[in-house]
C-alpha positions as CSV (number, residue, x, y, z in Angstrom):
1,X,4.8,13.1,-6.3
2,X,7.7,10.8,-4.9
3,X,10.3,12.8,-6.5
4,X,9.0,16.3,-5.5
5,X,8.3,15.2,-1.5
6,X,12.4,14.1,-1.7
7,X,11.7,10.8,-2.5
8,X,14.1,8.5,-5.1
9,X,14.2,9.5,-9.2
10,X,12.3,6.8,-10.7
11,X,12.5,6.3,-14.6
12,X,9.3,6.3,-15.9
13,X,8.5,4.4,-19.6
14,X,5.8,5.3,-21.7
15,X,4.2,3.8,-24.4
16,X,1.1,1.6,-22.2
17,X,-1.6,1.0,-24.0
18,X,-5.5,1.0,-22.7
19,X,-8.0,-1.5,-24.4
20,X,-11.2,-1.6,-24.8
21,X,-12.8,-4.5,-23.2
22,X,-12.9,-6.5,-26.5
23,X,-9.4,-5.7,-27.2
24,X,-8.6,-7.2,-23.9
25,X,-10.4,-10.2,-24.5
26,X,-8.9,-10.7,-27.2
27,X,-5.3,-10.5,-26.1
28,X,-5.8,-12.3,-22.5
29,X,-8.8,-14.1,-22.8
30,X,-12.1,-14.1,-20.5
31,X,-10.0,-12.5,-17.6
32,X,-8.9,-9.3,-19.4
33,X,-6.2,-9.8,-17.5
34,X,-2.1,-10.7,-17.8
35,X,-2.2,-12.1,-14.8
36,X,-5.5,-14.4,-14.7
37,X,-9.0,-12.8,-12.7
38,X,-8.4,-11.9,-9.4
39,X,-10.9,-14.1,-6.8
40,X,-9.2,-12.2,-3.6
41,X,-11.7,-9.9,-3.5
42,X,-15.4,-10.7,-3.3
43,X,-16.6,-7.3,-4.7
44,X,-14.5,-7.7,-8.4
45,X,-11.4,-5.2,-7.6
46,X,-8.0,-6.1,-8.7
47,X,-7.1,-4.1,-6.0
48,X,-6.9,-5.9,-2.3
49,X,-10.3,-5.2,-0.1
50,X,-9.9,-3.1,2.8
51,X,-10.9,-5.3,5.3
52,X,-13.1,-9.3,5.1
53,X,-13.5,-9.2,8.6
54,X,-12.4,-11.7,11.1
55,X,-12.2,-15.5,10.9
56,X,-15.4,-16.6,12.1
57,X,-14.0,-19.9,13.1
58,X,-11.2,-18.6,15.2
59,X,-11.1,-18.4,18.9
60,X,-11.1,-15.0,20.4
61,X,-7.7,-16.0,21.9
62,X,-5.9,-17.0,19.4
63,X,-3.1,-14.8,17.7
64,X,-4.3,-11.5,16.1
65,X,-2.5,-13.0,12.2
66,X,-5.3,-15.7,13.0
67,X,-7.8,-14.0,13.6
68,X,-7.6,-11.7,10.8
69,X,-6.6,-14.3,8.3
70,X,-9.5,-13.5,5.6
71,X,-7.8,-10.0,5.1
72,X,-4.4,-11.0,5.6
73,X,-4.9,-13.9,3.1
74,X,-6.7,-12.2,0.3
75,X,-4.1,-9.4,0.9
76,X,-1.2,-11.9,-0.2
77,X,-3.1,-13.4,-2.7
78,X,-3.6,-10.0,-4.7
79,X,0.0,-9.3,-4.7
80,X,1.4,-12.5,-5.2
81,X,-1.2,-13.2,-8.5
82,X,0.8,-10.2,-10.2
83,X,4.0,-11.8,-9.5
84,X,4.9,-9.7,-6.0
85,X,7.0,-10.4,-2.9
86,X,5.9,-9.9,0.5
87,X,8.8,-7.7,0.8
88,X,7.4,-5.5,-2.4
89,X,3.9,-5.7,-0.9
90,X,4.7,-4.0,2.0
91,X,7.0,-1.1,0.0
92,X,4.3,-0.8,-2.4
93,X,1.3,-0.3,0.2
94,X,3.6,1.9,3.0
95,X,5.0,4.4,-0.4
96,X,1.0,4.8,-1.5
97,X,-0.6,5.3,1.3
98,X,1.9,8.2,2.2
99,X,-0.7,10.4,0.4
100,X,-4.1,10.7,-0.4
101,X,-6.7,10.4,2.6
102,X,-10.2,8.4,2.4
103,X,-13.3,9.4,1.8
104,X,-16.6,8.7,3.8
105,X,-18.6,9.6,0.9
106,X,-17.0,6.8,-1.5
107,X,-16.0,4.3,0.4
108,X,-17.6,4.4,4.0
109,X,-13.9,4.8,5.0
110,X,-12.5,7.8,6.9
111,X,-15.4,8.7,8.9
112,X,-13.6,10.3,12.2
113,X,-13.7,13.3,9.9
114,X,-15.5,12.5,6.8
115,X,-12.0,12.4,5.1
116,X,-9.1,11.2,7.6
117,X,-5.9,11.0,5.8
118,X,-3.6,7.9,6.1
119,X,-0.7,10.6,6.8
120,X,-1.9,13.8,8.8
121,X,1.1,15.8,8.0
122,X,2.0,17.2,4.3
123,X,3.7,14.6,2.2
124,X,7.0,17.5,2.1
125,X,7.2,17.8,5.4
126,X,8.3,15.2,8.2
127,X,8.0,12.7,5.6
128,X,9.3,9.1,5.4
129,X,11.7,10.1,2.5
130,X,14.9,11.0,4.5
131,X,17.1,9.2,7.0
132,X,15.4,10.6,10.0
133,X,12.4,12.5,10.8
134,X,9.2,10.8,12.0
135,X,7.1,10.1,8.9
136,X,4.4,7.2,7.7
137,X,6.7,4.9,8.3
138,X,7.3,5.2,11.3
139,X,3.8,5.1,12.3
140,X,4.1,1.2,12.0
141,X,7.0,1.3,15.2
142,X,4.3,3.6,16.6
143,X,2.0,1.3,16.3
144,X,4.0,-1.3,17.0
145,X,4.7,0.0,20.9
146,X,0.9,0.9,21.4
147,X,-1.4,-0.4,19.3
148,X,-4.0,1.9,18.1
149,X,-7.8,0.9,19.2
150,X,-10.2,-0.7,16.9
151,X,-12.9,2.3,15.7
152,X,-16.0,1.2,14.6
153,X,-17.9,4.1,12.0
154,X,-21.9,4.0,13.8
155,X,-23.0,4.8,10.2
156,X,-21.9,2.0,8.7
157,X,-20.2,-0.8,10.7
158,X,-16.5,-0.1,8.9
159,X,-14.0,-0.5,11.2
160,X,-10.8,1.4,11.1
161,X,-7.5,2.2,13.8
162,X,-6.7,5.9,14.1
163,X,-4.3,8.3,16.2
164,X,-5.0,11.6,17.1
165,X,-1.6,13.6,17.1
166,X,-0.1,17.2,16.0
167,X,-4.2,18.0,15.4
168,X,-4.4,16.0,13.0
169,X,-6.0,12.1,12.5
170,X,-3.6,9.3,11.6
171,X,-6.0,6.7,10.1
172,X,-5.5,2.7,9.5
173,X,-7.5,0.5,7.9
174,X,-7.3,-3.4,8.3
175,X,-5.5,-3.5,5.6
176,X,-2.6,-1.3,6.6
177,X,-2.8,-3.0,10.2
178,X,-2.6,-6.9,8.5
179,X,1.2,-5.3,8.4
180,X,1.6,-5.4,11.6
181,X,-0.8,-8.8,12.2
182,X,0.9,-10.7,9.8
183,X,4.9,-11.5,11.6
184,X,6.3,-11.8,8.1
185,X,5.3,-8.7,7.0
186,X,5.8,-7.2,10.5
187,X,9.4,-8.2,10.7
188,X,9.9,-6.4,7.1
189,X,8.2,-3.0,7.7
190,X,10.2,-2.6,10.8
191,X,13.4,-3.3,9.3
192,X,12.7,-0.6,7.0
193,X,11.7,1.7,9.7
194,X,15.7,1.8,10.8
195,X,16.7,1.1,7.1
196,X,15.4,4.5,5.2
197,X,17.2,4.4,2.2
198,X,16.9,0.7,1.4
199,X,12.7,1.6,1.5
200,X,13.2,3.9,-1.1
201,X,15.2,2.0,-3.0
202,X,13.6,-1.1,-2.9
203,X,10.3,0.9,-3.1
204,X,11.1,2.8,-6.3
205,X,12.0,-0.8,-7.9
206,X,8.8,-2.4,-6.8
207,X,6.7,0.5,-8.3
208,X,8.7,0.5,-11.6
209,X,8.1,-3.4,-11.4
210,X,3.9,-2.0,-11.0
211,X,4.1,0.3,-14.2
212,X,5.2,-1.9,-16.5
213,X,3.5,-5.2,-15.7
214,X,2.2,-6.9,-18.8
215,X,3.5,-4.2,-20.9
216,X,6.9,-6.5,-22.2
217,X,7.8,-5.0,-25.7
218,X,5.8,-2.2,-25.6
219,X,7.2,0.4,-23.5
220,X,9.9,3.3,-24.3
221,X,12.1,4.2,-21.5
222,X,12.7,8.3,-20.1
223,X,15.0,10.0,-22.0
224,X,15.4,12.0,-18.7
225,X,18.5,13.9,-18.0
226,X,19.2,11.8,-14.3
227,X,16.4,9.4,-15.0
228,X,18.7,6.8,-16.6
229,X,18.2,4.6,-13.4
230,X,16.5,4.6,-10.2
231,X,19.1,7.2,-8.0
232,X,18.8,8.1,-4.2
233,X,22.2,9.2,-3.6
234,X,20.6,12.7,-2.5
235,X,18.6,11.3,-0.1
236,X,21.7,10.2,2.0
């Protein structure tokens, strides 16, 4: 999907291997896990949660990366556990969210419509790969100017941030605001906002990093005409 929406050539290596949870015990121990069991979030996931809510022990005053410190935290946590930088964090969650849209149905999320997407335009089209254009990315500056408002679903208390433009909805969720809330991650996602082809760069390394974690001796690189090595010399 990156490389047909314009984005940079990423080699992709085979050769991962899916075990059963005995085989995984086995290898790694109780955690099935390379990396250790994540405790960031309460329901199990590997993955981040979407939003822990705010710190119950903060003042209503204090600064927003405060206040929303349970996300934020657990946020970090998740990535840094599987060996990530902030700076690959934020590549990794702005290049994945380009696509896809939530889903009321599955995870309370996306309820403006029933399905709001993260990105309201199609991936090929006004899309953050290329030096200009407006793009997910820049929804971050957007937001960065004008905050969108907090939007809380009536059906089921999940709060979300969301912009109506071009007829379609451009949906947050806490976790893709703690980008903005946190000033370390801020200061990264704007930088990349005026820096194009250093996100897709640096994005296409941190998702090759992704694909291959825990897979050392395993793996067979692309044989690829062009897919020797990560390229975005077209993109300039």
């Amino acid at each position: 999907a990156f490389e047909a929406t314009g984005g940079p050539i990423i080699p992709f290596s085979t050769g991962r291997q899916d075990f059963s949870e005995q085989q995984a015990s086995e290898v790694h121990g109780p955690s099935l896990c390379p990396f250790g069991k994540g405790r960031a979030n309460p329901n199990g996931s590997f993955l981040p949660s979407a939003d822990l809510g705010k710190d119950p022990a903060c003042e209503p005053t204090a600064p927003i990366h405060e206040r929303e410190r349970p996300t934020i935290e657990a946020m970090r946590a998740t990535f840094q556990r599987m060996g990530f930088s902030d700076k690959e964090l934020v590549v990794l969650l702005v290049m994945g969210h380009q696509y896809g849209r939530m889903h009321e149905n599955v995870s309370g999320y996306g309820g403006v419509t029933g399905s709001d997407t993260w990105y309201a335009f199609d991936p090929a089209h006004w899309n953050v790969y290329g030096p200009g254009g407006l793009g997910y990315l820049s929804t971050y500056s957007m937001q960065a100017r004008s905050e969108w408002p907090e939007w809380v679903n009536p059906k089921n208390g999940k709060r979300q941030f969301h912009m109506k433009m071009g007829g379609g909805i451009f949906a947050f969720l806490p976790v893709d605001m703690a980008l903005l809330w946190d000033p370390a991650w801020k200061k990264i996602v704007l930088w990349y906002d005026q820096h194009r082809v250093d996100f897709h760069r640096d994005s296409a390394a941190a998702w090759k990093k992704l694909t291959e974690l825990g897979c050392e001796g395993l793996l067979i690189p692309e044989t690829t005409p062009g897919h020797e090595r990560i390229r975005v010399e077209h993109i300039r």
